[in-house]
Every structure is written in structure tokens, then in C-alpha cells.
N, C-alpha and C positions, 0 to 999 in steps of 0.2 A: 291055834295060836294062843299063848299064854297073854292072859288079860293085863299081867305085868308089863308085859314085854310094849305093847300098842303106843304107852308114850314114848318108848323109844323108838319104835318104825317111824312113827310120825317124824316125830326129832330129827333124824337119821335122812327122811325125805327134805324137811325142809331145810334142814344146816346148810346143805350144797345146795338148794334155790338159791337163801340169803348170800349166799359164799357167789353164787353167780350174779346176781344180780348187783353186790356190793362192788362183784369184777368189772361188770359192765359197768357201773354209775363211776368207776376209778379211771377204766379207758375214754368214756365220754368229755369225766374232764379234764383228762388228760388233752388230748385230740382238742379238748376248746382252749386250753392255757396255751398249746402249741401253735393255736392258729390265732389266738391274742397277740400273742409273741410277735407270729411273724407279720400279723397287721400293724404292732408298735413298732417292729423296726421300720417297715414300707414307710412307715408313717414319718419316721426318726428321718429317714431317708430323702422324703419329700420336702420337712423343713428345710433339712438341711440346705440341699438343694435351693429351695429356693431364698435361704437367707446368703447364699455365696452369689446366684443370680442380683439379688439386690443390692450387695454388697459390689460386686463390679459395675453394676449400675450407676451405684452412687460414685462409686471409683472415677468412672469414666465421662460422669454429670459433673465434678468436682475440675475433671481436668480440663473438659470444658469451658465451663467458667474462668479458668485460672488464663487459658488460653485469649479468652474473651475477653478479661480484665489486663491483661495482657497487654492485648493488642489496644484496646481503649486506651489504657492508659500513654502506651508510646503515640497513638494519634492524639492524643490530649498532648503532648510534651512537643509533637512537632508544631501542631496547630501554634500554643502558646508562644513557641519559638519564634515561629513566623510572623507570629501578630507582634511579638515584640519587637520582632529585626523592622518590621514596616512603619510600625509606631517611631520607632529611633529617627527612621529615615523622615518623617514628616516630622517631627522635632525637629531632626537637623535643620531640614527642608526651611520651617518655620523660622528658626534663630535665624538660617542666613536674609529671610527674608527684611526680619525685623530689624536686624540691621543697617540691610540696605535701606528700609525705610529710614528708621534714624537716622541716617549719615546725609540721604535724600532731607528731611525735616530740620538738620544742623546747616544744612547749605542755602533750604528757603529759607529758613529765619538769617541768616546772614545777609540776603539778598536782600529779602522786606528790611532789616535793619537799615544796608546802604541806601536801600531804595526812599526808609523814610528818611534819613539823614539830608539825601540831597532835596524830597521834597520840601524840607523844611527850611533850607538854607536857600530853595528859591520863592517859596511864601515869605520866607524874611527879607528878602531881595526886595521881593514885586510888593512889600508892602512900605518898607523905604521908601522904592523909587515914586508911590506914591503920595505919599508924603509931602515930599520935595514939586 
């Protein structure tokens, strides 16, 4: 063999190594960006997932409440009601009372008035008649 020739067998041997080896380290990352990929979507996938889980969560926590405040509030609006309609009635209850009292305390002071009128008209009597 010509002593020329030697860097090129060489050459010639390792161009196709480099050339495989450059193939192989191109399929390797190939094969790992493909399996990146499909771990970022699983992954894309799993958010998602669980941000639409949380999201009817919240939906269905939300409607709850609204149901809750709901109902609270029409038991607040009867309750109020009926303390009001009862209150009215012990009002009413009350005036009529106080009235009767009044009308009762216009008729004793009319009483006590006659009553002291005539005692006075028989101390003024009985002290005439002693007098005389």
C-alpha cells in the first residue's frame, strides 16, 4: 500500500464511524424530544384536567352557598315577619289595654272626686251642727 494513500484508508474508515455515531446521537435525541413531548402533553393533559375538576368544584361550592344564603335569607325574612306580626299584636294588645286602664282611672278619679265632695259637705255639716 502506498504510504500516500494511509491517510486516506484512515479517513475513509472513520468518516462513516463519525457519520454513525453522529446518526445515532440525532436518533437518541430525537426519541428523547419525542418522549419530552409526549410527557408535556400527559402533563398539558393532567392540568388541564384537574383545573376544569376544580373549576366545577368551585362552580358547585359557589351554588351551594348561593342556595344556603338563599334559604337563610328567606328564613331570616319569615322569622322577621312573624316577630313583627307578634310584636304588632302585643302593641295592639297593649294600647287596648292602656286604655282600658285610662277610661278605668277617668271613672276612679270621678268617683274619688264625688266621693270627696260629699265627704266634705258632711264635715262641713257635722262641724255646723257642732257648733250650734
Amino acid at each position: 500500500m502506498d504510504p500516500n494513500w494511509a491517510p486516506f484508508v484512515s479517513l475513509a474508515i472513520q468518516v462513516p464511524l463519525v457519520g454513525v455515531f453522529i446518526w445515532f446521537t440525532l436518533q437518541l435525541q430525537k426519541r428523547h424530544d419525542d418522549s419530552q413531548a409526549l410527557r408535556d402533553k400527559d402533563w398539558r393533559e393532567f392540568v388541564k384536567q384537574q383545573r376544569d375538576d376544580h373549576l366545577l368544584h368551585e362552580a358547585a361550592m359557589q351554588e351551594k352557598w348561593r342556595e344556603f344564603l338563599e334559604k337563610e335569607t328567606r328564613g331570616n325574612k319569615e322569622f322577621l315577619d312573624r316577630e313583627a306580626k307578634e310584636n304588632k299584636e302585643v302593641m295592639d294588645r297593649l294600647t287596648r289595654e292602656i286604655e282600658t286602664m285610662s277610661t278605668n282611672l277617668t271613672s276612679s278619679n270621678s268617683l274619688i272626686m264625688a266621693h270627696d265632695m260629699t265627704t266634705r259637705e258632711l264635715l262641713s255639716g257635722m262641724r255646723a251642727s257642732q257648733k250650734e
